[in-house]
N, C-alpha and C positions, 0 to 999 in steps of 0.2 A: 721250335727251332732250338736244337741244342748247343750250349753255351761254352765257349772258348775257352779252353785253359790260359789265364792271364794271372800276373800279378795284382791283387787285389787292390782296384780302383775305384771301390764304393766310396772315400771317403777322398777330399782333396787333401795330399801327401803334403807334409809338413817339415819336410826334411829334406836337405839338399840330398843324401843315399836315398830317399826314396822318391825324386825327381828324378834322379839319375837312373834308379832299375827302370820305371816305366818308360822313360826316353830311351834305353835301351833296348827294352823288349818291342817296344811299337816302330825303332830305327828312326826315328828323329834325327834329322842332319847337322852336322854340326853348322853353327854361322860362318859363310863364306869371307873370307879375308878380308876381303875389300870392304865388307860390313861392319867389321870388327874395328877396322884403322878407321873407316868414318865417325864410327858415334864415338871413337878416344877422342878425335878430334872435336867434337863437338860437344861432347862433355866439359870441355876447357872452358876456363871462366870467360877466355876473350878466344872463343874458338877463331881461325882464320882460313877466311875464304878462298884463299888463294891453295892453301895449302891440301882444301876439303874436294877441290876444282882437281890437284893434280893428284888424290890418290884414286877418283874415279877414272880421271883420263888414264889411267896404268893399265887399265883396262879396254881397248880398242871396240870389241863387240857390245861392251856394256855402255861405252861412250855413244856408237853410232845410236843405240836404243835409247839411252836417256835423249838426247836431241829428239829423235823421230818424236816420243810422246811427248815433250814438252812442246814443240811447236804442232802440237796437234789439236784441234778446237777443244779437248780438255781442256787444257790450259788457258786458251785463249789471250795466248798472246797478241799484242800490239803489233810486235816487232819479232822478227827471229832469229832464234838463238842459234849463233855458227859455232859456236867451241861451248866448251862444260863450264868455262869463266861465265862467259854472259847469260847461261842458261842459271848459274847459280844467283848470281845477279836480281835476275827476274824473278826467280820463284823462292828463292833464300832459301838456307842450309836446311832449313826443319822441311821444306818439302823437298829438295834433293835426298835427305835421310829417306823418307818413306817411298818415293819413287825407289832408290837404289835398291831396298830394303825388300822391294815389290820384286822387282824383275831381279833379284838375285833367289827369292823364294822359287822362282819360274826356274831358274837353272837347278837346282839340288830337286827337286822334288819330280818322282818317276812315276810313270806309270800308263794307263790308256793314254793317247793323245786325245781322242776326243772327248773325253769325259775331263781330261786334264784344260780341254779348252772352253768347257762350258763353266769348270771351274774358275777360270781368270775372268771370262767374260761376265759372269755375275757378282763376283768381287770385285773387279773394275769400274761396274755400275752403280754397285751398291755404294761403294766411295765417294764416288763420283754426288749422287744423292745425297750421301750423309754431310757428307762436307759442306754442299751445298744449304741444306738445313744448319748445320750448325752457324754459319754466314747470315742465313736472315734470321734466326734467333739469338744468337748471342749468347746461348746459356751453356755451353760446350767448348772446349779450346777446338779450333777446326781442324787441326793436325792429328789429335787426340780421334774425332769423330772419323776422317778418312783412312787412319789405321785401323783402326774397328772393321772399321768397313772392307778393308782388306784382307785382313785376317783373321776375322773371329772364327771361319770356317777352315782355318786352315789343315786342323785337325781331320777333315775328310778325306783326303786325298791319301794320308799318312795312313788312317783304318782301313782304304782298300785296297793298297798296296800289302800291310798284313795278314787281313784277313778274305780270302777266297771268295765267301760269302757275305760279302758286306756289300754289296749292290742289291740283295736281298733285304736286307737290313736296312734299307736307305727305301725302298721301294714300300716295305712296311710302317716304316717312320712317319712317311710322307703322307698317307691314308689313313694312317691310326689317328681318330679323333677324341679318346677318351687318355692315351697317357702323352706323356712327354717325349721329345727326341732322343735327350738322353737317356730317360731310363729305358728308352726300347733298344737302346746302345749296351747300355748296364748289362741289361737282360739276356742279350745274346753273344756279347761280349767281355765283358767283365770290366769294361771301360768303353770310354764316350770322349768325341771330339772336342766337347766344351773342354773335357782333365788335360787330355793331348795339348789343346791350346794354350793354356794356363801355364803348363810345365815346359812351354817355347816361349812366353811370355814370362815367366819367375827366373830360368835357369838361366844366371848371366852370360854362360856358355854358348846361348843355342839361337836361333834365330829369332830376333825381338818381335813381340807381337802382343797387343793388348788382353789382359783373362776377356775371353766372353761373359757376355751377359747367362746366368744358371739360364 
């Protein structure tokens, strides 16, 4: 397989100019707005609920979806939540952040729909699990563990929008038993989903997301 002309991403970039050229060559989205107003607000030392409630409801299709998944056996509510108040209420700001944070990745990022829906469908699970373990172990913050969980792969959707043949690359990865994901990424790419991730999780800029695990 011959190897992509790319900015050189053998090593992880150390430098805000050099997070910024490979978020640019690979088209990395910038964080949606409404992403951006939430975590200022909850960055505050006494962030406020009410206020974290009204800059989600600004948004009408992003409201009707945050409700739909919150009263959905994910969550497993008791009671159900009729406005983005009592949805915050119940599940607190740290998971309203990663819900919004989730289905705002859903909106910016293009590409196949089906492949774009096996992609949500298995990061939605995997959440769903990790969270869950980090709950009966305790060794893990469980906010920490269901962002993982959501985005560690985020970095793939953004490589096949790029590059042409990166369904090939993802088909090889997945059968190759003697190297790594990434370096079969490296190899015919000159960068890997884990760097992609890291550089949406480091750039204050850009959609927040946990580095993957190498």
């Amino acid at each position: 397989m011959n190897a992509n002309t790319t900015p050189d991403a053998s090593r992880n970039p150390t430098s805000a100019a050099e997070m910024e050229e490979v978020a640019k060559h690979i088209g990395i989205p910038p964080r949606p707005v409404v992403v951006q107003q939430l975590q200022t607000e909850l960055g505050k030392a006494d962030p406020d609920l009410q206020k974290a409630a009204h800059i989600v409801g600004l948004d009408v299709a992003l409201t009707v979806t945050v409700l739909k998944v919150v009263n959905s056996p994910l969550y497993g509510l008791s009671r159900r939540a009729e406005s983005i108040e009592q949805a915050v209420m119940y599940i607190g700001l740290k998971q309203l952040s990663i819900l919004v944070t989730a289905l705002s990745v859903r909106s910016v990022l293009k590409g196949d729909a089906q492949a774009l829906a096996r992609f949500y469908d298995t990061s939605s699970k995997r959440a769903y699990a990790m969270s869950r373990m980090a709950k009966a172990t305790r060794t893990v913050d469980v906010g920490l563990a269901q962002s993982f969980g959501l985005f560690c792969d985020v970095g793939i959707p953004l490589l096949r929008n790029k590059f042409p043949n990166y369904t090939e690359t993802l088909q090889i990865a997945n059968l190759d038993v003697e190297r790594s994901f990434t370096e079969i990424e490296q190899a015919a790419h000159n960068t890997d989903h884990a760097l992609i991730g890291q550089n949406l999780g480091a750039a204050g800029n850009r959609l927040p997301c946990h580095p993957p695990a190498p």
